[in-house]
N, C-alpha and C positions, 0 to 999 in steps of 0.2 A: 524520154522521161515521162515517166508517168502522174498525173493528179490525180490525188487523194476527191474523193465526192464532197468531202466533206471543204477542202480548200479550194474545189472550185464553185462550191456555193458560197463561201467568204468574199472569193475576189466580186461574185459577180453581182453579192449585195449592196459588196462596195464600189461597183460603177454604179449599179442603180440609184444610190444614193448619191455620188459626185455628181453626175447626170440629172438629177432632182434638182440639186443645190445650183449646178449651171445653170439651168430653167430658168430657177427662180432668182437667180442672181443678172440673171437674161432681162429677166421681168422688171427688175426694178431698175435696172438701165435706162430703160427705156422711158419708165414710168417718171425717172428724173429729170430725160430730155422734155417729156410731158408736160408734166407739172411745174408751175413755179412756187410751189410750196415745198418743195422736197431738194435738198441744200443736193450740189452737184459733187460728185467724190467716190471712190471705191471701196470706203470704210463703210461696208453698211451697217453694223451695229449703230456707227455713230449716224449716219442717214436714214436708220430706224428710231433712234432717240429723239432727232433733231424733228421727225415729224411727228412722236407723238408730244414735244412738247410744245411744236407749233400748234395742235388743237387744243392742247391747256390753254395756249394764252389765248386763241381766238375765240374762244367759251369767258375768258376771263375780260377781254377787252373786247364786246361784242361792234363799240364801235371805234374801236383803235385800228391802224394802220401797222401790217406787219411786212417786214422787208426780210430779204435774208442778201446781207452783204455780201459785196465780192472777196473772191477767194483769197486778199493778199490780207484781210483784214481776220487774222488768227483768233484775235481774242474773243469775237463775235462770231455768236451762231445764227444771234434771230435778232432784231430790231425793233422794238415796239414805238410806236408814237400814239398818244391817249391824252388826250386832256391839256394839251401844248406841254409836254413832260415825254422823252425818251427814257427808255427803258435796254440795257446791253445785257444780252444772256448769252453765256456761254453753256452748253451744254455737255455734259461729258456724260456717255452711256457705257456701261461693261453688261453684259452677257452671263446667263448660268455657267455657261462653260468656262470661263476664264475662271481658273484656279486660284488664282489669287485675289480677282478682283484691280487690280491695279489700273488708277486712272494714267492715260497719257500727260503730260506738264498742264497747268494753266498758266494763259498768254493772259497779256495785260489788255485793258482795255473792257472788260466789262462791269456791269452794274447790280446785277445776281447771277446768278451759278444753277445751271439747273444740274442733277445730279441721277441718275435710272439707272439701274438696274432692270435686266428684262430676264426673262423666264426661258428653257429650254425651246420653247413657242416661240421668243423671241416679243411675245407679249410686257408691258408692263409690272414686275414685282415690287419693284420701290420707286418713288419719284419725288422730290425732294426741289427745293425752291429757299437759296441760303439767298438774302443779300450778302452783296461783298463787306459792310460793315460789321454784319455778325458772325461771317468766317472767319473761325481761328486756326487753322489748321498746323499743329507743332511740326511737324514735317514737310518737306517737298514734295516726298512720295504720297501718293495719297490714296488708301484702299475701301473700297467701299465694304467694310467687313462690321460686324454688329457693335464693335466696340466704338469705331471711326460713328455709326449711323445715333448709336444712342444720345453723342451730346449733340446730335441735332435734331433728336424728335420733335420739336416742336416744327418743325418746320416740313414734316411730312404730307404732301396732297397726294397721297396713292390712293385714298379714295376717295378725293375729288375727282384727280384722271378716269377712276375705272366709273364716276359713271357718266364722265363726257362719254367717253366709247360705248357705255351701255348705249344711252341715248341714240348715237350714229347707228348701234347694230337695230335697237329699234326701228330706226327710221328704212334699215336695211330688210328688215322683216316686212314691215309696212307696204314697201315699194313691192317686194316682191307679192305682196297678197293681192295688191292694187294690178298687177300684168296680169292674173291669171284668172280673174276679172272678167 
């Protein structure tokens, strides 16, 4: 059997790329055994989400205490204590790529709702901060689509998050001017 030129550059852009994604899929394994800021689990969208809303809150509670509960405790992602007051966030993340947007269930047990959407990048597009008192959601199913995002604008911090990260990429630039030094 013969291959076409043109399909054996197809397969072999698409190991290059599976082979990428293993890497970095490799990387952030690792990075989880690492770090105790980064929740333990193989869902990384949501272990993308859950860190970047662990630096919202650690910009927002500079001197609160942040846990990230054990794994039998569904309804919590992050744990804040500030002021003798806890705080239970669930966070639910979807991806440019998911077509429909569709959140997984929410479990009981939290206090706000953090809600991202990330970017092709995997970066931040929407980031969202409902208390559970002002969630009203008519449905089970729940999609993060313009219709679902509008009766929550007010409750939008996507550019509060982008410029905590500004901030860190600053301080990332910084460092690096300061080694070459």
């Amino acid at each position: 059997m013969k291959i076409s030129e043109n399909f054996n550059s197809q397969v072999n852009g698409t190991i290059s790329a599976i082979t990428k994604y293993g890497s970095a899929y490799e990387q952030l394994e690792q990075l989880q055994k690492d770090y105790d800021f980064l929740q333990k689990g193989d869902q990384k969208t949501g272990v993308i989400g859950e860190f970047f809303s662990y630096l919202y809150l650690k910009d927002k509670f500079p001197n609160g205490k942040i846990t990230i509960p054990n794994a039998s405790n569904k309804g919590v992602d992050l744990i804040v204590n500030s002021n003798k007051e806890e705080y239970n966030y669930q966070v639910k993340t979807v991806s440019a790529f998911s077509e429909t947007k569709r959140l997984s269930p929410l479990k009981n047990g939290w206090t706000h709702l953090i809600l991202i959407v990330l970017d092709k990048s995997f970066m931040p597009e929407l980031f969202f901060i409902i208390e559970k008192n002002n969630f009203k959601p008519e449905t089970k199913t729940i999609s993060l689509v313009d219709s679902f995002l509008a009766d929550y604008k007010d409750y939008d911090k996507t550019k509060e998050l982008k410029k905590i990260l500004k901030k860190y990429e600053q301080n990332k630039n910084n460092s690096a001017k300061k080694s070459k030094l």
